[in-house]
C-alpha angles and dihedrals in degrees: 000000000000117000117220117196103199139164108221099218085064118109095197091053087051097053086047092059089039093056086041085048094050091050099056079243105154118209137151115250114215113179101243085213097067108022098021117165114286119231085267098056087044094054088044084048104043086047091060097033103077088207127112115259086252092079099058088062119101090225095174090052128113087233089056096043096038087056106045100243100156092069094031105051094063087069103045140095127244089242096051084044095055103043084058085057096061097046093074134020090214095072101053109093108257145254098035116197115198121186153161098312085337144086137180135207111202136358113288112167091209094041088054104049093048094055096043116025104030096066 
């Protein structure tokens, strides 16, 4: 069963589960504000996604912009990147689609239907 986090003020997040939703694709939907992924579920994440640990940064949100991260990232660890993470669910890319050995950061139309209707 794929797992979406999700907030639900984000448009992008609503036209995700829209999309989910058109395609008869069933998922759980967990709010990535309030039960956002622990230090232990990122690293899991970031391992089977592929992708660099930029990606998984929410880089247009109040939190990211608020902190600095642009400049600060560059300099830190993955370690140090991934525990703050974990602090706050705001700052994780979202949605966050995590399925069967893939996950996703963002919504990308193209991305999606490769992963879940071209099997």
């Amino acid at each position: 069963m794929l797992k979406v986090y999700c907030y639900s003020r984000c448009t992008t997040c609503q036209k995700a589960l829209k999309w989910l939703d058109s395609h008869g694709i069933k998922y759980t939907l967990t709010d990535i504000k309030t039960d956002h992924p622990d230090e232990k579920a990122l690293r899991e994440y970031y391992a089977m996604s592929g992708l660099p640990l930029k990606r998984f940064f929410n880089t247009s949100g109040i939190p990211y912009r608020e902190l600095g991260l642009s400049a600060k990232l560059p300099s830190m660890s993955e370690d140090e990147q991934l525990a703050l993470l974990a602090t706050d669910g705001m700052l994780v890319k979202r949605p966050l689609l995590v399925g069967d050995g893939f996950v996703l950061t963002g919504f990308k139309e193209e991305e999606w239907k490769a992963a879940l209707l071209q099997k």
